[in-house]
PASEBA-1860 file (N, C-alpha, C; in nm, 3 decimals):
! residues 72
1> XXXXXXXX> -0.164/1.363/-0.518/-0.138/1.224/-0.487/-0.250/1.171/-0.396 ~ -0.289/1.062/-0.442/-0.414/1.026/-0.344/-0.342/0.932/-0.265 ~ -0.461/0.889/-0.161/-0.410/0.804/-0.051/-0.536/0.680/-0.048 ~ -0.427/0.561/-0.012/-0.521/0.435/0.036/-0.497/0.380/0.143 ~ -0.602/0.336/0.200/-0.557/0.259/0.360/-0.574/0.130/0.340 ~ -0.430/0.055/0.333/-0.415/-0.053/0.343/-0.469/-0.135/0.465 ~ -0.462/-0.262/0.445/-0.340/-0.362/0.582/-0.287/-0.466/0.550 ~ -0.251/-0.532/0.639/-0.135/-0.648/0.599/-0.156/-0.786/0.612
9> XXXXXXXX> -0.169/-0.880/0.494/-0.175/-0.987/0.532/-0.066/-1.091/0.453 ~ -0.048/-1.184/0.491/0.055/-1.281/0.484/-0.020/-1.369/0.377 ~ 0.085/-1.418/0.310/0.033/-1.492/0.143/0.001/-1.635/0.259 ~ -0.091/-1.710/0.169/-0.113/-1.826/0.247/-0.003/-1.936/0.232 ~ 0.040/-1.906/0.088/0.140/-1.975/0.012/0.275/-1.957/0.037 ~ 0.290/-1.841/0.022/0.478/-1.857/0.031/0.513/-1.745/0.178 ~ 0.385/-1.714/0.252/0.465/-1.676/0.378/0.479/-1.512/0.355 ~ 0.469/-1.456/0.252/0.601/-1.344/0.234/0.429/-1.234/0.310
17> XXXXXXXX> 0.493/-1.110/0.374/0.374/-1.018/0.350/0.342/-0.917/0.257 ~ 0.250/-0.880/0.262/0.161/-0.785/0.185/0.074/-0.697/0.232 ~ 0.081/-0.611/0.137/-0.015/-0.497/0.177/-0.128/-0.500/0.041 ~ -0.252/-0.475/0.133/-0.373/-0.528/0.063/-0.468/-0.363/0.052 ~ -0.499/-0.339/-0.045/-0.576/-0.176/-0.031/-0.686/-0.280/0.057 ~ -0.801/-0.187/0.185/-0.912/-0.263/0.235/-1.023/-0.250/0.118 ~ -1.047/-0.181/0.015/-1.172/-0.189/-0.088/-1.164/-0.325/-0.139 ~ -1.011/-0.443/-0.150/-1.025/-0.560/-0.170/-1.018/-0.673/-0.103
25> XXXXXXXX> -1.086/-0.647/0.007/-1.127/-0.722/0.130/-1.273/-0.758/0.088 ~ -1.206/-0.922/0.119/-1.358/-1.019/0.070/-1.378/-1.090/-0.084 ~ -1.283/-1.026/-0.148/-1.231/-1.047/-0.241/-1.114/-1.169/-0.343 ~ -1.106/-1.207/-0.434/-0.963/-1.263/-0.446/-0.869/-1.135/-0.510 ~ -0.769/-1.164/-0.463/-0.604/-1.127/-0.482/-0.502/-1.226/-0.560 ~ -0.398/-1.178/-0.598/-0.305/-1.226/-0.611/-0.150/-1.200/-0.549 ~ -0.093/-1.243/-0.491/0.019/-1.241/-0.411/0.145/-1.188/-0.579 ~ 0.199/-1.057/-0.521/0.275/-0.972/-0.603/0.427/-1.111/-0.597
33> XXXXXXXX> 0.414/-1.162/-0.511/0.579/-1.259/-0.502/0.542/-1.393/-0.583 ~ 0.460/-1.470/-0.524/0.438/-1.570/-0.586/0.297/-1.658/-0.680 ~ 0.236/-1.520/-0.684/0.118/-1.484/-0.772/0.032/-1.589/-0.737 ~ 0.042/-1.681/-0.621/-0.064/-1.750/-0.571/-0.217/-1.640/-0.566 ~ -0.342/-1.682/-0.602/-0.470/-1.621/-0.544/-0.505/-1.708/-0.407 ~ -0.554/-1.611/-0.354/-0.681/-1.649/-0.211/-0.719/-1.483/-0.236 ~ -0.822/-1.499/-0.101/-0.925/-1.386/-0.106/-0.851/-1.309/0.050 ~ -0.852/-1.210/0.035/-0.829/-1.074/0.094/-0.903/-1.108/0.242
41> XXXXXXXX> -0.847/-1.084/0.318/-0.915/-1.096/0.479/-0.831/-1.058/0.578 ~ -0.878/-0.988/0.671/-0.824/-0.894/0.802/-0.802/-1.035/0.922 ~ -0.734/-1.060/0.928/-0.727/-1.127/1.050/-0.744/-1.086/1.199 ~ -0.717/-0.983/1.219/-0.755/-0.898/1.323/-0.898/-0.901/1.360 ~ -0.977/-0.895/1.235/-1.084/-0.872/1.186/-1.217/-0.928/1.128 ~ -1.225/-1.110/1.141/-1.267/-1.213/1.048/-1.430/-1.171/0.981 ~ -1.464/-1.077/1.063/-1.608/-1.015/0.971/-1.588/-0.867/0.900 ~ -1.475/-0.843/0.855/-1.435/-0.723/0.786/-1.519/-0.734/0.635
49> XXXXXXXX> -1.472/-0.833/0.591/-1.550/-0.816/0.432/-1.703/-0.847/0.437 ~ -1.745/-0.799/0.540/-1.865/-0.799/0.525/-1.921/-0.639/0.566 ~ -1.795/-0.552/0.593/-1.862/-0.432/0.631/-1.781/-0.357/0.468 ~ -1.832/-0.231/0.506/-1.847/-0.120/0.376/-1.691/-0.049/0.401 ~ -1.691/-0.007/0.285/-1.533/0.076/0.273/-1.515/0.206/0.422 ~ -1.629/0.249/0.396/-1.628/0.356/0.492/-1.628/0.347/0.646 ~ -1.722/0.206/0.681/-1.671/0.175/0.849/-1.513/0.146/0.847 ~ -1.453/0.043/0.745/-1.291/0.026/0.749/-1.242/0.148/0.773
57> XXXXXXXX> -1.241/0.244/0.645/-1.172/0.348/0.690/-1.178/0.427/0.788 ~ -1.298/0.421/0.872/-1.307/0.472/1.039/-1.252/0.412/1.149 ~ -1.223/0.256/1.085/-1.138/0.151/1.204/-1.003/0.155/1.208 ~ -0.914/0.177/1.039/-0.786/0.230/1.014/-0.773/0.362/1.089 ~ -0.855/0.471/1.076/-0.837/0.589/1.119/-0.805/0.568/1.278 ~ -0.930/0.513/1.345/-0.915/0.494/1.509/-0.746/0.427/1.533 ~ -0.720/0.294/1.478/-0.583/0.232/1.481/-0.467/0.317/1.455 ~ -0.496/0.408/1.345/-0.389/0.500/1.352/-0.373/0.608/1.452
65> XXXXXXXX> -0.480/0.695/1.547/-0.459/0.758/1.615/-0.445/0.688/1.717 ~ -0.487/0.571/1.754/-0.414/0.519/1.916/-0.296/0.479/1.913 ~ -0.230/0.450/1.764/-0.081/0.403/1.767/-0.012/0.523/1.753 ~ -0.071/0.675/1.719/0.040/0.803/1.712/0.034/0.815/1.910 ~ -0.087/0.757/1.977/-0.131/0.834/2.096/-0.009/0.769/2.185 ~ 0.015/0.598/2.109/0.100/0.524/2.244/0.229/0.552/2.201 ~ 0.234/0.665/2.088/0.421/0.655/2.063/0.469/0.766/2.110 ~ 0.340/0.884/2.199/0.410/0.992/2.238/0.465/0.958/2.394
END
């Protein structure tokens, strides 16, 4: 089973959230609820789709170990 590192962004349209793989960051999407398109973007993040799959997945990685670090 492989693995993808998402994150989450909110449809512009109907509100609902989503989980976005980051390889389609910068990109258009379509919202799985109300099949509106816009393009994929980190809000956290507003120059994300301009970096490479592999810095993301080093920024998911860091986010995930400081959130296992603050739950012990």
């Amino acid at each position: 089973m492989s693995h993808c590192t998402l994150f989450v962004q909110e449809c512009p349209t109907c509100s609902r959230t989503l989980e976005i793989r980051i390889d389609h960051l910068g990109k258009g999407v379509y919202c799985e609820h109300c099949g509106a398109g816009f393009v994929a973007n980190d809000a956290q993040n507003p120059s994300a789709e301009k970096l490479d799959a592999e810095t993301l997945l080093s920024r998911a990685e860091k986010l995930l170990s400081d959130t296992q670090s603050m739950s012990r």
